[in-house]
C-alpha positions in Angstrom: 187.3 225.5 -104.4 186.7 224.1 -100.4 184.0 227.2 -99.6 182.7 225.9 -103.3 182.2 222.6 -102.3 180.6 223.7 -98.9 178.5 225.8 -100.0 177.3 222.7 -102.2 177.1 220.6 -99.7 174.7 222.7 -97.7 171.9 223.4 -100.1 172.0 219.6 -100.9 171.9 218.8 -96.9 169.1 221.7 -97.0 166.9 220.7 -99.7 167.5 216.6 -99.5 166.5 216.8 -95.5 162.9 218.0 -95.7 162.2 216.0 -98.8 163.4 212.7 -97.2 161.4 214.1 -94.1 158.5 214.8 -96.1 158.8 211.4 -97.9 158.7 209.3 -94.7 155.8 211.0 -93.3 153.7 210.9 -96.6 154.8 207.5 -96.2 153.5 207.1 -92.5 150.1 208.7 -93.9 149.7 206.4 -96.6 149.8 202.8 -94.5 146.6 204.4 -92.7 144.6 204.2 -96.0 142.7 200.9 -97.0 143.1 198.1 -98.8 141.5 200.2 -102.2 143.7 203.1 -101.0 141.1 205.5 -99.3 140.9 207.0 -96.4 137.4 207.4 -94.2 136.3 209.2 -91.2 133.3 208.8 -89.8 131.7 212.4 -88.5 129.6 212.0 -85.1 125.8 211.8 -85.1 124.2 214.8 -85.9 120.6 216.0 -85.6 118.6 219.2 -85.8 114.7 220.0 -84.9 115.2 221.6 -88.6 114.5 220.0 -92.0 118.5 220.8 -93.7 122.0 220.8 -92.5 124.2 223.4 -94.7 127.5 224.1 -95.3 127.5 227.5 -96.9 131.2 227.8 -98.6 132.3 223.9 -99.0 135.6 224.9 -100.7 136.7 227.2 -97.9 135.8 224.5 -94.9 138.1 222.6 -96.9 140.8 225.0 -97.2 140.7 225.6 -93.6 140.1 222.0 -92.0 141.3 219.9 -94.7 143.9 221.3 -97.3 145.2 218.0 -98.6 142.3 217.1 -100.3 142.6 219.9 -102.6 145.5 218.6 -104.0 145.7 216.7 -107.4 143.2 214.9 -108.8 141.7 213.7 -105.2 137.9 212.5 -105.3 135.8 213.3 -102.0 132.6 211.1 -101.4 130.1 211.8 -98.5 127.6 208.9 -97.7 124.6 210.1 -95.4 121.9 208.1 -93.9 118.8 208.7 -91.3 116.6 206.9 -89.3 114.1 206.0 -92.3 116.4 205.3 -95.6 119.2 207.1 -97.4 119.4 211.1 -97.2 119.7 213.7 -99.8 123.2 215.2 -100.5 123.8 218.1 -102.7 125.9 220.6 -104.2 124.7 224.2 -105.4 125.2 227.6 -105.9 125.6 229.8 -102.2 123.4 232.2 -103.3 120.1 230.0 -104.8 120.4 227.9 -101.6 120.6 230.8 -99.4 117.3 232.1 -101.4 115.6 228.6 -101.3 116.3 227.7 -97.9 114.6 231.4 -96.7 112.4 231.0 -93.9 112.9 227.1 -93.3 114.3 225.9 -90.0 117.9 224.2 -90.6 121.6 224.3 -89.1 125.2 225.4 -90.6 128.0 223.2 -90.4 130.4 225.8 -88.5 133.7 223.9 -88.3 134.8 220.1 -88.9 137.8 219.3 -86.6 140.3 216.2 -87.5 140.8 214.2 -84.5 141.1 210.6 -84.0 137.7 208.5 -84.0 134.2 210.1 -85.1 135.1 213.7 -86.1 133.4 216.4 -84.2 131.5 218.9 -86.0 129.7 222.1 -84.9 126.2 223.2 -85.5 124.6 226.3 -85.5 120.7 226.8 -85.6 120.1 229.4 -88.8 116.6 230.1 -88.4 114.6 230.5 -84.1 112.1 228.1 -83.2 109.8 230.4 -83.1 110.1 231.6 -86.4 110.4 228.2 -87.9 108.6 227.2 -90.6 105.7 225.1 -89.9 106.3 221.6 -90.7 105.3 220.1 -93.8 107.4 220.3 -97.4 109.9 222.6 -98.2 108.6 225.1 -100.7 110.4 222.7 -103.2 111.2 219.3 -103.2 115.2 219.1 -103.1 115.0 216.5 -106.0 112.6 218.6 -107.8 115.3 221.5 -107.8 117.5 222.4 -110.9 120.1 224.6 -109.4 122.2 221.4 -108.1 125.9 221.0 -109.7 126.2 217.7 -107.6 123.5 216.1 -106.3 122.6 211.8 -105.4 120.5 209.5 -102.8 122.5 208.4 -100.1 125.9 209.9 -101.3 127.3 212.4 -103.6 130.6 212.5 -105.3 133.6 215.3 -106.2 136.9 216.6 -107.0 137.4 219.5 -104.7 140.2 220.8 -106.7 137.8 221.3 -110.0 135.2 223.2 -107.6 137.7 225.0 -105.9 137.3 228.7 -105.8 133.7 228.4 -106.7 131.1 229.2 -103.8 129.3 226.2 -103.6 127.0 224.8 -100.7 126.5 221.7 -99.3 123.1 220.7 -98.4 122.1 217.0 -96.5 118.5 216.8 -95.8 115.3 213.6 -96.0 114.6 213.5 -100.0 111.1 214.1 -98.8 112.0 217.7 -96.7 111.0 216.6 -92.9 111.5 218.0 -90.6 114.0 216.1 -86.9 116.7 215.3 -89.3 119.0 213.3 -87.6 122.0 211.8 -90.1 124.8 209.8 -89.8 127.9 211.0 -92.0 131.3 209.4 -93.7 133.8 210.8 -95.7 135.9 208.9 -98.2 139.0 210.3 -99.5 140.6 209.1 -102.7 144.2 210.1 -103.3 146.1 208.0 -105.3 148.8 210.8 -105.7 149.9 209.8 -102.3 152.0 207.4 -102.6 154.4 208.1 -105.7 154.8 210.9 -103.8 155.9 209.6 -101.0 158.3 207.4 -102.8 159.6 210.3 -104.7 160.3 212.7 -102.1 161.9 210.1 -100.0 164.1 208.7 -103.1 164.8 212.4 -104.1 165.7 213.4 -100.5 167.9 210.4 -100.1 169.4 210.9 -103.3 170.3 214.3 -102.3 171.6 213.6 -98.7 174.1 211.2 -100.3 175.6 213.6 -102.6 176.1 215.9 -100.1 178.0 213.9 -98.2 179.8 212.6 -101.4 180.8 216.4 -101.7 181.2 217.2 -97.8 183.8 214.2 -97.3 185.6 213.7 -100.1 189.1 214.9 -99.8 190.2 217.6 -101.9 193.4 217.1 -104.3 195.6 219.5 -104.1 196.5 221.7 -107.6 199.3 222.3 -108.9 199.8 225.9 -109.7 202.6 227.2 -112.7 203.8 230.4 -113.1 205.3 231.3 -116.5 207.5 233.9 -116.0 210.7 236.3 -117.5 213.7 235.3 -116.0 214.4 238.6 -114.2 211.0 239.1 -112.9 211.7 235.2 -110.7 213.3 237.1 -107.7 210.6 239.7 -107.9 207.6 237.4 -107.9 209.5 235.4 -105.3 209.2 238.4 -103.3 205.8 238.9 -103.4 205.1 235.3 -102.6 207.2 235.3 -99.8 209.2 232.3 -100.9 212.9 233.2 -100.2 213.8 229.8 -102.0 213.3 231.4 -105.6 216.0 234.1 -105.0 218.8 232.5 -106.2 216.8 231.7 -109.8 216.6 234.5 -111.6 220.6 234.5 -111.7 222.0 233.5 -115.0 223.5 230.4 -115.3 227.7 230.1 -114.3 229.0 228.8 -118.1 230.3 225.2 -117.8 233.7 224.5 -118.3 235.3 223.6 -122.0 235.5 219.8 -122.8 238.7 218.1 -125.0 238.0 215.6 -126.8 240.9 213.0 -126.6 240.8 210.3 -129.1 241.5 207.1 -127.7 244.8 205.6 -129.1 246.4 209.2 -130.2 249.5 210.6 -128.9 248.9 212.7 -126.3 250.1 216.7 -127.4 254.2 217.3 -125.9 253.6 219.5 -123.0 256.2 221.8 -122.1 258.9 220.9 -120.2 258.9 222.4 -116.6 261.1 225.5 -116.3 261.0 225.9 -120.4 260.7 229.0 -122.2 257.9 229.2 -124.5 259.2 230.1 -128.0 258.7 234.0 -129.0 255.8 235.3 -130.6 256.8 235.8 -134.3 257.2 239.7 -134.7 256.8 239.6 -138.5 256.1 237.4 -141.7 259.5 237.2 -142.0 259.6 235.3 -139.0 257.6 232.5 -139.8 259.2 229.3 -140.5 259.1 228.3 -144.1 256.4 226.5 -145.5 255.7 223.8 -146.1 257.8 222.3 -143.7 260.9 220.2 -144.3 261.1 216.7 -143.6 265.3 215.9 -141.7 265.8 213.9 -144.3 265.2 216.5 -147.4 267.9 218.8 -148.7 266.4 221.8 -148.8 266.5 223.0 -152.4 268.1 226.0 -154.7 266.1 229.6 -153.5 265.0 231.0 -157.0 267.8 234.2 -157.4 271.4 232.0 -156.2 
């Protein structure tokens, strides 16, 4: 029953631990957020002599650098601007944007790092200088396009986890196709999972914790254990338990002594007189005295035959 109840006690303390743990820090996570409950980041500047800035697989960026947002129902926004106005921001198929952006001059979004203040974010130059596309339109207008799942002016809007495991590409360019794109990014993270739970993995892991301890510390109370045995097998379990107190129990009991009953007011019976002969055993019938007896004062009567 004790290693029962320890064994109890541990998996509580080892489940209710990282829960509460876990709680406390969603917790800690959750008073960064604002007022409306999301969370921003502002990316540093970013420019490129090319017309496009790409992220070829959005879903696995975000499965390396950002795995939480792929969680629940979470809604990620990105808001871009440049110099002139609002810039294009779209979503679309890997393999139609790799064939549409053929030829023209633009950079790939390598890695996104999470770090306190602007994020920093690495660019990589797709297409040389010198085989750049000469500057003027792309060979279609990005707005003119149909291949975009998610596309807008100044921002675009999504739930990572209903595009996840779909290659999808993320491209942020001028609505008109210029080239000397410089852009200034934010990220917005909705998660309104966060906080119940926090508050249920801290409840849960508290919850836990105390019955652990409820099971650690109580006292046990001891059991009473009976043994129904024959009388001649006591000594022999007594034996085996080691308990030389039982010996003496399998032994039946001495017979107790037989009680006279006196009435209270009667004569007490003649006892024999020390020294006196007790009278003979009769030998025969004949013996006997007659019956029934004579009172002294009766005269005994005629015997039948005289």
């Amino acid at each position: 029953m004790r290693f029962v109840r320890a064994l109890t006690g541990m998996l509580l303390l080892v489940v209710g631990i990282p829960l509460l743990l876990g709680g406390a820090g969603l917790g800690a996570v959750a008073r960064h957020a604002a007022g409306d409950g999301a969370f921003t980041a502002r990316v540093e500047p970013l420019h490129t002599a090319g017309r496009a800035m790409l992220v070829e697989d959005v879903d696995a960026l975000l499965r390396a650098e950002a795995p939480f947002t792929r969680v629940g129902p979470s809604r990620l926004r990105l808001t871009a601007r440049t110099a002139d106005g609002p810039a294009f921001v779209g979503l679309a198929p890997t393999e139609q944007v790799r064939r549409w952006l053929d030829g023209v001059a633009h950079a790939v979004v390598g890695r996104v790092a999470l770090a306190r203040g602007p994020l920093p974010v690495r660019l990589t130059d797709a297409t040389p200088a010198s085989t750049a596309a000469p500057a003027g339109p792309l060979p279609a207008v990005p707005l003119d396009a149909a291949f975009w799942v998610r596309e807008g002016i100044g921002s675009v809007e999504w739930s990572p986890a209903e595009l996840a495991g779909r290659q999808l590409s993320l491209v942020v360019m001028r609505p008109d196709g210029r080239a000397d794109l410089a852009v200034a990014l934010r990220a917005e993270l909705r998660a309104d999972w966060l906080r119940p739970l926090a508050w249920g993995s801290a409840a849960g892991g508290l919850l836990l914790v105390a019955l652990a301890v409820l099971v650690l510390v109580r006292p046990v109370r001891p059991r009473e254990v009976v043994f129904v045995v024959e009388p001649d097998q006591v000594p022999v379990l007594a034996g085996r338990l080691g308990v030389s107190s039982l010996s003496g129990l399998g032994t039946a009991p001495a017979p107790e002594p037989e009680r006279q009953l006196v009435s209270v007011g009667a004569p007490e019976p003649a006892r024999p007189a020390i020294g006196a002969v007790p009278a003979r055993r009769p030998a025969s019938l004949a013996d006997l005295p007659p019956w029934p007896p004579q009172r002294p004062d009766e005269t005994p009567g005629p015997v039948d035959g005289d």
